[in-house]
C-alpha positions as CSV (number, residue, x, y, z in Angstrom):
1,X,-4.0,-16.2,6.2
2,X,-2.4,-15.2,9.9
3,X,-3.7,-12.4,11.2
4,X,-0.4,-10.0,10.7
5,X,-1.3,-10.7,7.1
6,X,-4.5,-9.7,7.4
7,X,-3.4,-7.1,9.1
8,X,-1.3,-5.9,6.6
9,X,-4.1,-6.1,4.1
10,X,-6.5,-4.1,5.9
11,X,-3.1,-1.3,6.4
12,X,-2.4,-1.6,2.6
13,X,-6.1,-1.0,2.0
14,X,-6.4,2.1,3.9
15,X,-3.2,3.5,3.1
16,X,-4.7,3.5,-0.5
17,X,-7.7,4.9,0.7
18,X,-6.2,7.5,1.9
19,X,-3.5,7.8,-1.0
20,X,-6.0,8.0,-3.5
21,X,-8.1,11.0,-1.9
22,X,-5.1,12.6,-1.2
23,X,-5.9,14.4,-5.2
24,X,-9.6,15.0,-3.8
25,X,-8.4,17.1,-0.4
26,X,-7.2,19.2,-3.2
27,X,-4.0,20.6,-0.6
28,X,-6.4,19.8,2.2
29,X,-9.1,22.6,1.6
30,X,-12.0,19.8,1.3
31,X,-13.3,18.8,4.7
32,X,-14.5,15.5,3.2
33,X,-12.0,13.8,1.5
34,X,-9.4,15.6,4.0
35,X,-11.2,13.7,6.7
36,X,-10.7,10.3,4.6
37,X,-6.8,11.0,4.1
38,X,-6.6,11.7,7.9
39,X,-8.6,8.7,9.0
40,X,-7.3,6.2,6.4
41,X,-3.5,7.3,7.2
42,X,-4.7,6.5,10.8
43,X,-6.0,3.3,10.1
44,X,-2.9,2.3,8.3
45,X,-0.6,3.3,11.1
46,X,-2.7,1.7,13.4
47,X,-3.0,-1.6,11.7
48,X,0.5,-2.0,10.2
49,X,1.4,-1.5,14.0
50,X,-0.3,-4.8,14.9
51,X,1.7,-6.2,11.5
52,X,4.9,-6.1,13.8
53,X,4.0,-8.4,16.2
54,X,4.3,-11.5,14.1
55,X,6.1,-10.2,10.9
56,X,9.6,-8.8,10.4
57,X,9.3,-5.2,9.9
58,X,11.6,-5.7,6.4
59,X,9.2,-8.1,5.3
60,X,6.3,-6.0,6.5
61,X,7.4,-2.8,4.6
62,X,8.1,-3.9,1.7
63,X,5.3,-6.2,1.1
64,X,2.6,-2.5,2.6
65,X,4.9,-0.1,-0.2
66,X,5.2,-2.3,-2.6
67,X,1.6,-3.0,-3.2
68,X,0.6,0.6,-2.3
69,X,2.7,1.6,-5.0
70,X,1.6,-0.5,-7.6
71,X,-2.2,-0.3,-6.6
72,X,-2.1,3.0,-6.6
73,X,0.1,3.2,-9.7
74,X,-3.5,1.4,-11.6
75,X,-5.9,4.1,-9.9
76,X,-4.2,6.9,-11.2
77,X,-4.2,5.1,-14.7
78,X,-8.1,3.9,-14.3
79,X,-9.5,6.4,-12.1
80,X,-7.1,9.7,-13.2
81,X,-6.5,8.5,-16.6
82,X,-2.9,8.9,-15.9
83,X,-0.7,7.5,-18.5
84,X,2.0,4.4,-17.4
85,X,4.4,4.1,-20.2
86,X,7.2,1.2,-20.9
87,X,9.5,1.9,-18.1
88,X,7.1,2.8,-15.3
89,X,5.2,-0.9,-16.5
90,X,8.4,-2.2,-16.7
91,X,9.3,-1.1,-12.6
92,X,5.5,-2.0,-11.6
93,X,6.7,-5.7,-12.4
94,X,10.2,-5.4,-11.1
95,X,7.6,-4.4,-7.7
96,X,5.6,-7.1,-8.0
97,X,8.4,-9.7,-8.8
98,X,10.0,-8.6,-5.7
99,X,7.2,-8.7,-3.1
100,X,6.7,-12.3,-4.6
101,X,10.3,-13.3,-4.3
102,X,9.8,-12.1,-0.7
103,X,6.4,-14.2,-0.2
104,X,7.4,-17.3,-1.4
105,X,11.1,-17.5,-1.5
106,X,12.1,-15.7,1.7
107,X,12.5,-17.2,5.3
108,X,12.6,-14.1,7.2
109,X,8.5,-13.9,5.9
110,X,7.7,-16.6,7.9
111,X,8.8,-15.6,11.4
């Protein structure tokens, strides 16, 4: 793994971090998990900053959205007990298939 893709792992990470206590800051009235949205958001800027030295910022954002949305798509369904139905499945995949069409298919990925 190059280190922008690390990179971008550690951004996707914290961005879901902080996504996920977003619920918990309850409109940002919680010191605690407030603190984690600020600092996680942080991170994730900070990180996916380093991302754009080596990979195509395309490439880069839709790879850092893509799995945000989907990983955080799961926490609110394992974690929130939020309910995914046929359709919202259905666009999880179409997400997945096309951050993997990017990985593997794609030559602007490996710039």
């Amino acid at each position: 793994m190059t280190p922008g893709y690390l990179y971008l792992a550690i951004a996707i990470a914290a961005e879901v971090i902080a996504t996920s206590a977003l619920k918990a800051s309850n409109g940002f009235t919680r010191p605690g998990p407030s603190l984690v949205v600020a600092a996680g958001y942080a991170i994730a800027f900070y990180f996916l900053s380093l991302v754009l030295r080596t990979v195509p910022v395309g490439v880069a954002y839709a790879i850092w959205s893509g799995a945000g949305i989907v990983l955080i798509a799961l926490i609110g369904w394992v974690v929130l007990k939020q309910p995914l139905d046929l359709p919202a499945l259905a666009g999880i995949g179409l997400i997945v298939a096309g951050v993997a069409v990017i990985q593997l298919f794609s030559r602007s990925s490996a710039h």
